[in-house]
C-alpha positions as CSV (number, residue, x, y, z in Angstrom):
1,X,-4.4,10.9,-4.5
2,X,-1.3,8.4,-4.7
3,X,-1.2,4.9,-4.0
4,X,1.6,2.5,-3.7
5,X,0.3,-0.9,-5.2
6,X,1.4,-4.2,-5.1
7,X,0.7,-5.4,-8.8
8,X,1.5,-9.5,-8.5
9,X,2.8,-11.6,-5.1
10,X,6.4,-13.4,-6.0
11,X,9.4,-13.7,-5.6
12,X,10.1,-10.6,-7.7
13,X,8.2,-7.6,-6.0
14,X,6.2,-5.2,-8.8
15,X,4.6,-2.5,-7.1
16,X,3.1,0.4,-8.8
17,X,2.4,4.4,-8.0
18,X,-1.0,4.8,-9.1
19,X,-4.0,7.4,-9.2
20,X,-6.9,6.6,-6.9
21,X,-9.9,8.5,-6.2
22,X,-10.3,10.0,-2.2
23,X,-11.9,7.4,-0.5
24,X,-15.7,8.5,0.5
25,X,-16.1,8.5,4.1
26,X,-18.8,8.2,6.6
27,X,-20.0,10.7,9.4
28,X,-18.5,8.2,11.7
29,X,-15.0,7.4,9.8
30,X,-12.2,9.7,9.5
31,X,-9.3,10.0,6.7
32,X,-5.7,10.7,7.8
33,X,-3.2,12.9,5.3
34,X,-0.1,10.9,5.4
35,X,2.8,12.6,3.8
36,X,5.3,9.4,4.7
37,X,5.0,6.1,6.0
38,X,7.8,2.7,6.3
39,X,7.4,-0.4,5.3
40,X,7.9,-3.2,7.7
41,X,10.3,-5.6,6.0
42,X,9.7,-8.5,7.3
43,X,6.0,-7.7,5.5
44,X,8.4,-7.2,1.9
45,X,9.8,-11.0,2.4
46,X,6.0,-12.6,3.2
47,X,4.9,-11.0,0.2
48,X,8.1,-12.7,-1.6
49,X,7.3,-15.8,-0.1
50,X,10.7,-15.8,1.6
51,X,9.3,-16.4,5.0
């Protein structure tokens, strides 16, 4: 599966679209398909350190 990344916390975001294996889940855990998600922006300026 895909996986968004962050690569190093700064000022200058670096993300990355990697490969990952599936996660290997428990009888009592589930695992959700997600075919889109947002991204909260306040989250994108903590991660810059701009807040």
């Amino acid at each position: 599966m895909k996986a968004i990344q962050i690569s190093r916390y700064s000022r200058i975001l670096e993300v990355n679209i990697n490969s990952v294996d599936v996660p290997l889940i428990t009888s009592t855990q589930v695992l959700i398909k997600t075919k889109a998600t947002g991204v909260d922006p306040h989250l994108v300026l903590a991660i810059r350190g701009k807040v």
